[in-house]
mmJSON file of the N, C-alpha and C atoms, coordinates in Angstrom:
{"data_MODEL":{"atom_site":{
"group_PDB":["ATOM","ATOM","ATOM","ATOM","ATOM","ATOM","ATOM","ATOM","ATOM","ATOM","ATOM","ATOM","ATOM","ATOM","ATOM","ATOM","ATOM","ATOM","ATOM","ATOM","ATOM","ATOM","ATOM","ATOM","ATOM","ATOM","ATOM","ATOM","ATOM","ATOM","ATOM","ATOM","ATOM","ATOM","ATOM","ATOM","ATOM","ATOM","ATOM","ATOM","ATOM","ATOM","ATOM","ATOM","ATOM","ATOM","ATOM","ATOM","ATOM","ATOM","ATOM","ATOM","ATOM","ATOM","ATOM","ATOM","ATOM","ATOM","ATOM","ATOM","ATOM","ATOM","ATOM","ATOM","ATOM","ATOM","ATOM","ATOM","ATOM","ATOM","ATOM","ATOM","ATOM","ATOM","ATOM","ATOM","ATOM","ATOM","ATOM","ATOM","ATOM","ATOM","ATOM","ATOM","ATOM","ATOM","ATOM","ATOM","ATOM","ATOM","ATOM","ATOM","ATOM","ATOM","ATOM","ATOM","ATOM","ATOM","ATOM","ATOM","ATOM","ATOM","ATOM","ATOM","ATOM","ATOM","ATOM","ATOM","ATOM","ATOM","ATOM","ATOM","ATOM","ATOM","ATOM","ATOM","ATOM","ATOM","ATOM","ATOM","ATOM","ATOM","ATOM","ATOM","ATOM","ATOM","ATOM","ATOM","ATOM","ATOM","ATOM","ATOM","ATOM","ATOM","ATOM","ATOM","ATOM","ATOM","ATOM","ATOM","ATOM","ATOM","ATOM","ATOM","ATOM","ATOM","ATOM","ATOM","ATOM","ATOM","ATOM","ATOM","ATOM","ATOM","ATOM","ATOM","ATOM","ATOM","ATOM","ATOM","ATOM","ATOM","ATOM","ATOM","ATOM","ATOM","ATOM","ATOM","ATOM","ATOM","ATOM","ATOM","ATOM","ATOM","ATOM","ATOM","ATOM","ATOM","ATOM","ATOM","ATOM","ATOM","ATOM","ATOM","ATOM","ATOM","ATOM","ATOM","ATOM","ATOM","ATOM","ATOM","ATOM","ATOM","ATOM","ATOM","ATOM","ATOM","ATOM","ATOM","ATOM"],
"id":[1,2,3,4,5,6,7,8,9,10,11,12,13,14,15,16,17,18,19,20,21,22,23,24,25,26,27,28,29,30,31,32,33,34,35,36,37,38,39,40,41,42,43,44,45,46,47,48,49,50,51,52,53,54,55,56,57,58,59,60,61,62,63,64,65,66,67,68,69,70,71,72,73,74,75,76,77,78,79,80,81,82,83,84,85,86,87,88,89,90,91,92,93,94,95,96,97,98,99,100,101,102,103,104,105,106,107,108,109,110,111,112,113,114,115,116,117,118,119,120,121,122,123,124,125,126,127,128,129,130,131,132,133,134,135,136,137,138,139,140,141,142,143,144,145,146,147,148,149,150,151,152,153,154,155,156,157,158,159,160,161,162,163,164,165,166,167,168,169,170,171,172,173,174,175,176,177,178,179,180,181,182,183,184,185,186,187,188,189,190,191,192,193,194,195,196,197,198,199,200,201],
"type_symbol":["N","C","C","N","C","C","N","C","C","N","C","C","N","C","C","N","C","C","N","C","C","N","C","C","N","C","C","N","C","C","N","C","C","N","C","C","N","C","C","N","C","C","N","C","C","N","C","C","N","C","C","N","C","C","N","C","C","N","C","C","N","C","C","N","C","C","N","C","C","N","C","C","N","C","C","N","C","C","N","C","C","N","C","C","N","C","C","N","C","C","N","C","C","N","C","C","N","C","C","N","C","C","N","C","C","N","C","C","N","C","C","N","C","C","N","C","C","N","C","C","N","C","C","N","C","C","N","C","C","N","C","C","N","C","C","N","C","C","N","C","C","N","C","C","N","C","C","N","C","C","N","C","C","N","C","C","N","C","C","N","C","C","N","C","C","N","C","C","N","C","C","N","C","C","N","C","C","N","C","C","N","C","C","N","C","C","N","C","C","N","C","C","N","C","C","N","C","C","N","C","C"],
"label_atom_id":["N","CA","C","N","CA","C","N","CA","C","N","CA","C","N","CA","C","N","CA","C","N","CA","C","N","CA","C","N","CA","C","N","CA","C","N","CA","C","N","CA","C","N","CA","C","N","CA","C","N","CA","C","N","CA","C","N","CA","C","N","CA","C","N","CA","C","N","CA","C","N","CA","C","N","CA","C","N","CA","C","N","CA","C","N","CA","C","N","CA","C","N","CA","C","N","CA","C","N","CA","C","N","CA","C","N","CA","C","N","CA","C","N","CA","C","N","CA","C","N","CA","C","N","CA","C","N","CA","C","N","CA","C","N","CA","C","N","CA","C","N","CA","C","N","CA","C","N","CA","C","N","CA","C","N","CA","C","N","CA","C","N","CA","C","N","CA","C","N","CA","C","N","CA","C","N","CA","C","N","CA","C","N","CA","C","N","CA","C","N","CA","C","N","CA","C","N","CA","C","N","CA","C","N","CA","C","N","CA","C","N","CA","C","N","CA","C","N","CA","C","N","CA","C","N","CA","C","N","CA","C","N","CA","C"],
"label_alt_id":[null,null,null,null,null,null,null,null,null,null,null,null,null,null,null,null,null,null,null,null,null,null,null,null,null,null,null,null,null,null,null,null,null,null,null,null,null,null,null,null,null,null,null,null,null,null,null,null,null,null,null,null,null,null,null,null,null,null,null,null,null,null,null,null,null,null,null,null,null,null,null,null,null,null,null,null,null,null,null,null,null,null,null,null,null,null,null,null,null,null,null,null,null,null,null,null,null,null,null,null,null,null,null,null,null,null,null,null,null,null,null,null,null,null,null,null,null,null,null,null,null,null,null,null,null,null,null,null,null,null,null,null,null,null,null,null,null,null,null,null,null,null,null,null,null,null,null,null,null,null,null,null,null,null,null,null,null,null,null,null,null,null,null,null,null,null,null,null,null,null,null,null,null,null,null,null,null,null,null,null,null,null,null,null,null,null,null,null,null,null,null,null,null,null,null,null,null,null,null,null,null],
"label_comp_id":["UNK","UNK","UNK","UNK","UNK","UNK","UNK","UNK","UNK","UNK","UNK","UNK","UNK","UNK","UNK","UNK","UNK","UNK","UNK","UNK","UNK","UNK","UNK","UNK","UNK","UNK","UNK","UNK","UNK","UNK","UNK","UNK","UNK","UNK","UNK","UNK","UNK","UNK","UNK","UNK","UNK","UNK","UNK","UNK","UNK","UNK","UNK","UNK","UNK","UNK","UNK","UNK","UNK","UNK","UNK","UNK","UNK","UNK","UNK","UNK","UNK","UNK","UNK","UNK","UNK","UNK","UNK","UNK","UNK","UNK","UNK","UNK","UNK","UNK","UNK","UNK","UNK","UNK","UNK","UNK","UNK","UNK","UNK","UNK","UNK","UNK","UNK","UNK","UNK","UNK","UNK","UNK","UNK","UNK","UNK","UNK","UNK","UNK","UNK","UNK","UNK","UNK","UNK","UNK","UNK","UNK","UNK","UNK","UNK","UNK","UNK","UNK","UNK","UNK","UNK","UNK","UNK","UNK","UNK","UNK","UNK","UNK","UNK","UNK","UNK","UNK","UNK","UNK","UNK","UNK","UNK","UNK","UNK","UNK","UNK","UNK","UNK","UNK","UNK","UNK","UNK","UNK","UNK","UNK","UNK","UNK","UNK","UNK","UNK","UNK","UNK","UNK","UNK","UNK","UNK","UNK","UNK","UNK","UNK","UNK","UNK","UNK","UNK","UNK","UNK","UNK","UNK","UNK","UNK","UNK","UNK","UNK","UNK","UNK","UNK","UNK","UNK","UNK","UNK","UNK","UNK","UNK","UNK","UNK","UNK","UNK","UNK","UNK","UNK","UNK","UNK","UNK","UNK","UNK","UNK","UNK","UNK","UNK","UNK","UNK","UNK"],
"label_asym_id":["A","A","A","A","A","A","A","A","A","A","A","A","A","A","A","A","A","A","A","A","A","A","A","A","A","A","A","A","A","A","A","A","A","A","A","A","A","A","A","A","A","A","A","A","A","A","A","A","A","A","A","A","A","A","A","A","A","A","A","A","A","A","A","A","A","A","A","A","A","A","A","A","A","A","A","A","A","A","A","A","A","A","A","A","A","A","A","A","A","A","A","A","A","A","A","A","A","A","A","A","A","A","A","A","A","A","A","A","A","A","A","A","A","A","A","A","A","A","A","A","A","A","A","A","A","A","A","A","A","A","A","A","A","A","A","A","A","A","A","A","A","A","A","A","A","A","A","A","A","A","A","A","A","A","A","A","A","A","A","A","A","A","A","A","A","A","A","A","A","A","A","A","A","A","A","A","A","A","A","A","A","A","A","A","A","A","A","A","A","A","A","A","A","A","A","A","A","A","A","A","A"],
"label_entity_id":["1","1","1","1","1","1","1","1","1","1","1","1","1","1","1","1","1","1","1","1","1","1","1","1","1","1","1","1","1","1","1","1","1","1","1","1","1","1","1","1","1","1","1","1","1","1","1","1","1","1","1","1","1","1","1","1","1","1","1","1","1","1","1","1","1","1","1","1","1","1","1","1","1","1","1","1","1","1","1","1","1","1","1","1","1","1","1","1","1","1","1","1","1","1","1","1","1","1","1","1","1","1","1","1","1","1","1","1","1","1","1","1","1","1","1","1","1","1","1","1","1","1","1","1","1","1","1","1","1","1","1","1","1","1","1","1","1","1","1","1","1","1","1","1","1","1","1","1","1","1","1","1","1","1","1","1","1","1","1","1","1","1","1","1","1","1","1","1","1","1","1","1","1","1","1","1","1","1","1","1","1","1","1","1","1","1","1","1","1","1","1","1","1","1","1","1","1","1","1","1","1"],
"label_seq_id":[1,1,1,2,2,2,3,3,3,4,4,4,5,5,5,6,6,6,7,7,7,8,8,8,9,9,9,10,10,10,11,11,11,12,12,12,13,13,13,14,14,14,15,15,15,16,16,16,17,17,17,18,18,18,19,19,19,20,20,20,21,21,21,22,22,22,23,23,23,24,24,24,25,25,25,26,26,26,27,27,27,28,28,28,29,29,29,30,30,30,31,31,31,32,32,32,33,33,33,34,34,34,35,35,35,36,36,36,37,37,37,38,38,38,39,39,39,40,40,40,41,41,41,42,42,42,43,43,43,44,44,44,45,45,45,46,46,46,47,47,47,48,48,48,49,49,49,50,50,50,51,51,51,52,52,52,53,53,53,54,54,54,55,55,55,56,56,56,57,57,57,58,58,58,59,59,59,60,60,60,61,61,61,62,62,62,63,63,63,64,64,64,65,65,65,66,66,66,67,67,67],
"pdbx_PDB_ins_code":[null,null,null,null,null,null,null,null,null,null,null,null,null,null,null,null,null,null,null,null,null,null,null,null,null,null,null,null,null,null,null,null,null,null,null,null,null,null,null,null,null,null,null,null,null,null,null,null,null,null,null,null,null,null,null,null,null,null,null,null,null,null,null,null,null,null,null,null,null,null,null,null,null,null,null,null,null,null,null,null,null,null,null,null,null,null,null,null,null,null,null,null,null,null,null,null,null,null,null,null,null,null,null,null,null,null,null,null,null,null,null,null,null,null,null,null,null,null,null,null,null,null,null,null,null,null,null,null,null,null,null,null,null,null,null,null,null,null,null,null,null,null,null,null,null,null,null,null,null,null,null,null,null,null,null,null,null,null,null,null,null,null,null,null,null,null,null,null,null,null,null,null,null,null,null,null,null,null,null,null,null,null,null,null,null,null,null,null,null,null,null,null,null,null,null,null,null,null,null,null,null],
"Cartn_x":[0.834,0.0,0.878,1.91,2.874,3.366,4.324,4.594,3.483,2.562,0.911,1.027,0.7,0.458,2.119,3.257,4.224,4.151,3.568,3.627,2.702,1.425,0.454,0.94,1.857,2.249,3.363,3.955,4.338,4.432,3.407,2.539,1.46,1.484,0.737,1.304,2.647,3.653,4.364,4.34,4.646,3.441,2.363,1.12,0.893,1.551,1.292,2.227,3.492,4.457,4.398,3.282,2.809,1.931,1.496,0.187,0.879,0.481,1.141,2.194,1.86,3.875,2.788,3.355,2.649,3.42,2.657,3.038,2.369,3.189,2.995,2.037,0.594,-0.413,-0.975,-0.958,-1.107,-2.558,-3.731,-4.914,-5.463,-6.301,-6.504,-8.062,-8.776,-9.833,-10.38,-11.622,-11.137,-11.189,-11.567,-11.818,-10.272,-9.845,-8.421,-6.988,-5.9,-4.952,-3.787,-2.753,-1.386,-0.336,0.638,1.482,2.793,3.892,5.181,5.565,5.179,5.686,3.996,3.316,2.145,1.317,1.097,0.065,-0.986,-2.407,-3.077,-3.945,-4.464,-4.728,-6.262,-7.362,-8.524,-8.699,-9.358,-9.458,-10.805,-11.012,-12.074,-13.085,-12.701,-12.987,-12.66,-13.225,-12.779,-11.72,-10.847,-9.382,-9.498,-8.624,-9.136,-7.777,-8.611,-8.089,-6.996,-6.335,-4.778,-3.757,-4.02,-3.042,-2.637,-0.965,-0.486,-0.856,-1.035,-1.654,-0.762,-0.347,0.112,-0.877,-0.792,-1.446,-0.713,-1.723,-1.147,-2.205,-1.204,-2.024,-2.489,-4.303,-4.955,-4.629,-4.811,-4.857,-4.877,-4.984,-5.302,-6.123,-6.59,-7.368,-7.165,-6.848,-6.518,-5.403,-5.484,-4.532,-4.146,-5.373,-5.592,-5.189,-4.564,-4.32,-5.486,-5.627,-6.759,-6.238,-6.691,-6.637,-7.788],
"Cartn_y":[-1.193,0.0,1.257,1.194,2.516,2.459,1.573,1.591,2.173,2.206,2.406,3.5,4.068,5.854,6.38,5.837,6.856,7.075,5.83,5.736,6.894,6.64,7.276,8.914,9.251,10.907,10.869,10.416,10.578,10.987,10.546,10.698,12.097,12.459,13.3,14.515,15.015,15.039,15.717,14.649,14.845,16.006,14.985,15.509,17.719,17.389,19.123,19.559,18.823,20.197,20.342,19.401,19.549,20.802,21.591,22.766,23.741,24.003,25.237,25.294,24.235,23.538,23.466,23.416,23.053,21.581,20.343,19.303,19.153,18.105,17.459,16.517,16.187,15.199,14.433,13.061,12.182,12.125,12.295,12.26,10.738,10.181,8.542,8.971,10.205,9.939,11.697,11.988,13.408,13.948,13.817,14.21,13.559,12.847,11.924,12.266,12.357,11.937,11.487,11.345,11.404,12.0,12.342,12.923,12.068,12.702,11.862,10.897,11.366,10.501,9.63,9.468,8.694,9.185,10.238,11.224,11.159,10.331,11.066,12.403,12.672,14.516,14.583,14.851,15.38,16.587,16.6,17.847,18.53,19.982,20.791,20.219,20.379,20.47,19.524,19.195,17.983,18.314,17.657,17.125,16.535,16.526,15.768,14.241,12.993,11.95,11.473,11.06,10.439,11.398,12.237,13.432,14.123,14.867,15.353,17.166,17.46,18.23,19.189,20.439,21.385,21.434,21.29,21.936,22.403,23.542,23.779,23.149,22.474,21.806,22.871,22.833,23.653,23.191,21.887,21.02,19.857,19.273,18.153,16.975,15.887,15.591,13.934,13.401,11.837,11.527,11.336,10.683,11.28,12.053,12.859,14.204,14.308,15.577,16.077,18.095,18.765,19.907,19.998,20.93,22.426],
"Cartn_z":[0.0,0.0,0.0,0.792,1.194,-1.081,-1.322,-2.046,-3.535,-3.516,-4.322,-4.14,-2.606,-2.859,-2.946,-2.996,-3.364,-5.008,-5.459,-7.05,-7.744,-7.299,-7.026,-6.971,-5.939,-5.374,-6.737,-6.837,-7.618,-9.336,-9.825,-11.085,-10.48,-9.453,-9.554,-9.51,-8.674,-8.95,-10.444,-11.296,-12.843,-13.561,-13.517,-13.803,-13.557,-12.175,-11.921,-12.733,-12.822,-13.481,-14.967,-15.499,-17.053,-17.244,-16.257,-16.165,-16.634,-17.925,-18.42,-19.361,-19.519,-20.649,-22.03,-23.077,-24.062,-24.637,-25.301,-25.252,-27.054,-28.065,-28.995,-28.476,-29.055,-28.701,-29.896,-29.756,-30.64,-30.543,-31.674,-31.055,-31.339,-30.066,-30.459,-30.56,-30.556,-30.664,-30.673,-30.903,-30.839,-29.737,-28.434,-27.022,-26.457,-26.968,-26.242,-26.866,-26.19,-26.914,-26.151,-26.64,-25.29,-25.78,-24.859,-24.952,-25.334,-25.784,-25.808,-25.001,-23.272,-22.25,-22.134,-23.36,-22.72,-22.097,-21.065,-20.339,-21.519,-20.908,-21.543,-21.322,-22.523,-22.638,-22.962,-22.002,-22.532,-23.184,-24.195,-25.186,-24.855,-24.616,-24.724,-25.654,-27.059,-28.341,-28.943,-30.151,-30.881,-31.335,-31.347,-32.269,-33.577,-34.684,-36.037,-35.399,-35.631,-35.129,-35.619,-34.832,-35.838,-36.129,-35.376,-35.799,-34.739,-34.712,-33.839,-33.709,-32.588,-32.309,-30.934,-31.142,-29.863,-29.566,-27.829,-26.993,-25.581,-24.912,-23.584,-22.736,-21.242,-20.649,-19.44,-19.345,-18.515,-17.09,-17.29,-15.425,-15.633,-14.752,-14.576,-13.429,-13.245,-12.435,-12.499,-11.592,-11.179,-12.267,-13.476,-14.326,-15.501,-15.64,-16.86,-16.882,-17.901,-18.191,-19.244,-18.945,-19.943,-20.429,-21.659,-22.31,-22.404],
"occupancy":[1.0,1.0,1.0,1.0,1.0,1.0,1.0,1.0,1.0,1.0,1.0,1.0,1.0,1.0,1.0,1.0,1.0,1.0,1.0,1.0,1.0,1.0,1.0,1.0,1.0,1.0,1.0,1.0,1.0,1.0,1.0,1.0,1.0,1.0,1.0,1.0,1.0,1.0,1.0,1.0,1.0,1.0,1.0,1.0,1.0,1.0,1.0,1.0,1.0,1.0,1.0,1.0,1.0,1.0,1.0,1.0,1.0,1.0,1.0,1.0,1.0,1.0,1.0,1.0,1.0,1.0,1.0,1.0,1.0,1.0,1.0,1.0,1.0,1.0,1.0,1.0,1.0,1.0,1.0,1.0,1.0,1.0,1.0,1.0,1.0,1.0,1.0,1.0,1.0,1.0,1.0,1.0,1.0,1.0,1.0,1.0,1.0,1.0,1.0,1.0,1.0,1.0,1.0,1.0,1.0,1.0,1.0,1.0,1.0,1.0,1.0,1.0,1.0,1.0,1.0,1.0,1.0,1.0,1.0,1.0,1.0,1.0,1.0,1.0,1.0,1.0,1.0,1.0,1.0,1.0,1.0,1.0,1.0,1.0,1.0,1.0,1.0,1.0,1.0,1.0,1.0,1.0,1.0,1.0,1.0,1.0,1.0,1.0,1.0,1.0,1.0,1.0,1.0,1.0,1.0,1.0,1.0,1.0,1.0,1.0,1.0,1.0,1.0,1.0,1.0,1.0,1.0,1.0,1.0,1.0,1.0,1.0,1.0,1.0,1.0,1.0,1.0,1.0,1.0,1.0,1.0,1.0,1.0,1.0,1.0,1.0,1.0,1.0,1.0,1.0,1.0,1.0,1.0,1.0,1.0,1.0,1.0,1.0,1.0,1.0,1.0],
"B_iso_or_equiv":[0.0,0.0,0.0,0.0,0.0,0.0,0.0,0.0,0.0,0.0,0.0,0.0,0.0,0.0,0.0,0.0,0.0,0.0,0.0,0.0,0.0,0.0,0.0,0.0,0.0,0.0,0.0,0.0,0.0,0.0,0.0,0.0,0.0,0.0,0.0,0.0,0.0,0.0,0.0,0.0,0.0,0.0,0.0,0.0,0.0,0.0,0.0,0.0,0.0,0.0,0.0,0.0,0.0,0.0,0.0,0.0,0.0,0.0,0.0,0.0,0.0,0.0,0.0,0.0,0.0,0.0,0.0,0.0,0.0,0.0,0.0,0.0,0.0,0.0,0.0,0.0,0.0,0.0,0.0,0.0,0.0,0.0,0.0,0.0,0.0,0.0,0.0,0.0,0.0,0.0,0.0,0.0,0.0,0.0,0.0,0.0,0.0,0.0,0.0,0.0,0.0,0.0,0.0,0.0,0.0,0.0,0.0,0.0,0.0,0.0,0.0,0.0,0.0,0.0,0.0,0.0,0.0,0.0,0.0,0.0,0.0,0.0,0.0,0.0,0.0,0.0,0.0,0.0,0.0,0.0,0.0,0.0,0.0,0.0,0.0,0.0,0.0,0.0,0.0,0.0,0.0,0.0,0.0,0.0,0.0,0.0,0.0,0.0,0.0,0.0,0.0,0.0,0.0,0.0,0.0,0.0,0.0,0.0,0.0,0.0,0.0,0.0,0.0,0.0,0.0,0.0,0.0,0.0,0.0,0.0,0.0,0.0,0.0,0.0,0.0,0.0,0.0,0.0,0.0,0.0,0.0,0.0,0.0,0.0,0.0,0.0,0.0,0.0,0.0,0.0,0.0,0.0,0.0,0.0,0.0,0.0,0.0,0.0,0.0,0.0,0.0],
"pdbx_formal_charge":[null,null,null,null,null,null,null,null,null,null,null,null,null,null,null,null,null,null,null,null,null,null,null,null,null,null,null,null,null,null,null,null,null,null,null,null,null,null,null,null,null,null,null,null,null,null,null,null,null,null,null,null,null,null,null,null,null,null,null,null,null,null,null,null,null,null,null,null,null,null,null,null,null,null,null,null,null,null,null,null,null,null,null,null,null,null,null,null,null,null,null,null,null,null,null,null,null,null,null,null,null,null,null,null,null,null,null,null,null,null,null,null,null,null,null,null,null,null,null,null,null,null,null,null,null,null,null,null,null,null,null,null,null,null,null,null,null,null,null,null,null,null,null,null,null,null,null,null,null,null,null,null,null,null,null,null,null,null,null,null,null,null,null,null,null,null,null,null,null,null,null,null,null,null,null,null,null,null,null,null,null,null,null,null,null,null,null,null,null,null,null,null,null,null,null,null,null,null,null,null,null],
"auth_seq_id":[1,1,1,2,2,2,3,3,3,4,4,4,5,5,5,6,6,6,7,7,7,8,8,8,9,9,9,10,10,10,11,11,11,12,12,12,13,13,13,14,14,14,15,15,15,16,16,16,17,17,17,18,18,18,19,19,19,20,20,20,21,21,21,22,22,22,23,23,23,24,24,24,25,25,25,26,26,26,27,27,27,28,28,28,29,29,29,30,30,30,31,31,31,32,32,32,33,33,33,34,34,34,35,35,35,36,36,36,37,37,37,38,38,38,39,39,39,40,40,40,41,41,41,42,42,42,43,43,43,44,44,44,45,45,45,46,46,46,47,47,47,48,48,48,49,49,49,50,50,50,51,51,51,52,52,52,53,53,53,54,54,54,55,55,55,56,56,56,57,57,57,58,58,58,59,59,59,60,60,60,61,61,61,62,62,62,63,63,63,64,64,64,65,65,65,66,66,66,67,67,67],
"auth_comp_id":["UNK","UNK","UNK","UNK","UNK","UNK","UNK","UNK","UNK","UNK","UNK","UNK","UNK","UNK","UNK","UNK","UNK","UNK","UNK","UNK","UNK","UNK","UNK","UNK","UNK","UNK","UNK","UNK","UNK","UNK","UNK","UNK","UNK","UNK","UNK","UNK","UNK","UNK","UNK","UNK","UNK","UNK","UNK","UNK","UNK","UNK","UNK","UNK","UNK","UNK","UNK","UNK","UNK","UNK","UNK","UNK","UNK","UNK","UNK","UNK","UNK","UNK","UNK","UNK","UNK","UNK","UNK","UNK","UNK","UNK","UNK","UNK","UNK","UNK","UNK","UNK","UNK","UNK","UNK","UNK","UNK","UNK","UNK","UNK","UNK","UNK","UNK","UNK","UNK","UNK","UNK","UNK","UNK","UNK","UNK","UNK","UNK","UNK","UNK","UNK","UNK","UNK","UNK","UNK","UNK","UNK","UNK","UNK","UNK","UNK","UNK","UNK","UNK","UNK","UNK","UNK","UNK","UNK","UNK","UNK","UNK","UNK","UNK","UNK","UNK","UNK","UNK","UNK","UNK","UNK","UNK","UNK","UNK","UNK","UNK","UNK","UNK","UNK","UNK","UNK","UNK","UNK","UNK","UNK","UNK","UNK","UNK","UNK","UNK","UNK","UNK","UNK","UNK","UNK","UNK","UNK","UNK","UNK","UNK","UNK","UNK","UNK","UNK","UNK","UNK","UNK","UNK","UNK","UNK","UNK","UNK","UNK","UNK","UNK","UNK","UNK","UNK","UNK","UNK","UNK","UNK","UNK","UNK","UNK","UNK","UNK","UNK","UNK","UNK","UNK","UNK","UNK","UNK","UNK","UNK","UNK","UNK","UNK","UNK","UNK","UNK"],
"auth_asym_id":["A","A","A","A","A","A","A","A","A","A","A","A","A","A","A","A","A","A","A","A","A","A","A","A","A","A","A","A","A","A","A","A","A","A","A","A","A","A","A","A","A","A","A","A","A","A","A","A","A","A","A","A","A","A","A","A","A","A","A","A","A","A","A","A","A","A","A","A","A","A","A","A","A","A","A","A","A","A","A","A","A","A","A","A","A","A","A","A","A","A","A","A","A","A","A","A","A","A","A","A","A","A","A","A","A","A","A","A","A","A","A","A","A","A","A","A","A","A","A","A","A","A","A","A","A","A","A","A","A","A","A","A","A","A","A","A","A","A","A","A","A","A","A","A","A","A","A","A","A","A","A","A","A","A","A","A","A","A","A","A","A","A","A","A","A","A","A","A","A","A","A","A","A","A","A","A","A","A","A","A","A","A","A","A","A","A","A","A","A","A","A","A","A","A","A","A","A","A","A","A","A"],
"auth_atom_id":["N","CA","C","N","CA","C","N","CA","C","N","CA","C","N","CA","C","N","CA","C","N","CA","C","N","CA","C","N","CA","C","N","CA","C","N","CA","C","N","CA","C","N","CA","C","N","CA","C","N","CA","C","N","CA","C","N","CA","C","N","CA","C","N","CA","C","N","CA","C","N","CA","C","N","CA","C","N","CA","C","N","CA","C","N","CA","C","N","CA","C","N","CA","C","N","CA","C","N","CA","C","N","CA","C","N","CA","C","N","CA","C","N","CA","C","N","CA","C","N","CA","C","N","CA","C","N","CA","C","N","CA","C","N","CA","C","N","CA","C","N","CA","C","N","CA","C","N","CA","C","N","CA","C","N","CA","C","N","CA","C","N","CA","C","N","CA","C","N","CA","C","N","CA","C","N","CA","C","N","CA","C","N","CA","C","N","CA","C","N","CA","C","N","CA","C","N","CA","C","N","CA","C","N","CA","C","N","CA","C","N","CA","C","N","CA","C","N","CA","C","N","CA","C","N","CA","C","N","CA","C","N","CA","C"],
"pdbx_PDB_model_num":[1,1,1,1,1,1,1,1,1,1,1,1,1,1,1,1,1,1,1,1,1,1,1,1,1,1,1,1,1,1,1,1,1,1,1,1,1,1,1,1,1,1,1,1,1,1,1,1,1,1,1,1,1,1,1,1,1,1,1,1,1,1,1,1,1,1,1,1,1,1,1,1,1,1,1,1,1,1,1,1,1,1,1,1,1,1,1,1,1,1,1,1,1,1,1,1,1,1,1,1,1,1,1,1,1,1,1,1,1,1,1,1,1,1,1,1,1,1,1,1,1,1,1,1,1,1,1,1,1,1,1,1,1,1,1,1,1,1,1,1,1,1,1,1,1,1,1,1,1,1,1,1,1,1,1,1,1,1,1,1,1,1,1,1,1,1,1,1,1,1,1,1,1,1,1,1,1,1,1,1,1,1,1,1,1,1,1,1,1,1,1,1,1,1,1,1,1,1,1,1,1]
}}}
């Protein structure tokens, strides 16, 4: 369990210091995509699918990163 939430603090951790960075996003869907390191990225707006896409990241929430 100890070992879970350091993993856990940790990714969350990462997650914050993505707020405000702008990231290359692979889109897998148009509301979805991920980032280089895998983060995936909820989109406001639709995305055109299959395609890489700048964005800046607004926040984020449990795993997900948003745009």
């Amino acid at each position: 369990a100890r070992l879970r939430a350091a993993g856990e603090a940790a990714v969350a951790r990462h997650l914050a210091q993505q707020v405000g960075r702008r990231h290359r996003v692979l889109t897998e869907s148009p509301v979805m995509g991920r980032t280089e390191h895998f983060a995936e990225v909820q989109f406001d707006a639709p995305q055109p699918e299959g395609q890489i896409v700048e964005a800046t990241i607004t926040g984020f929430r449990g795993q997900n990163l948003f745009v």
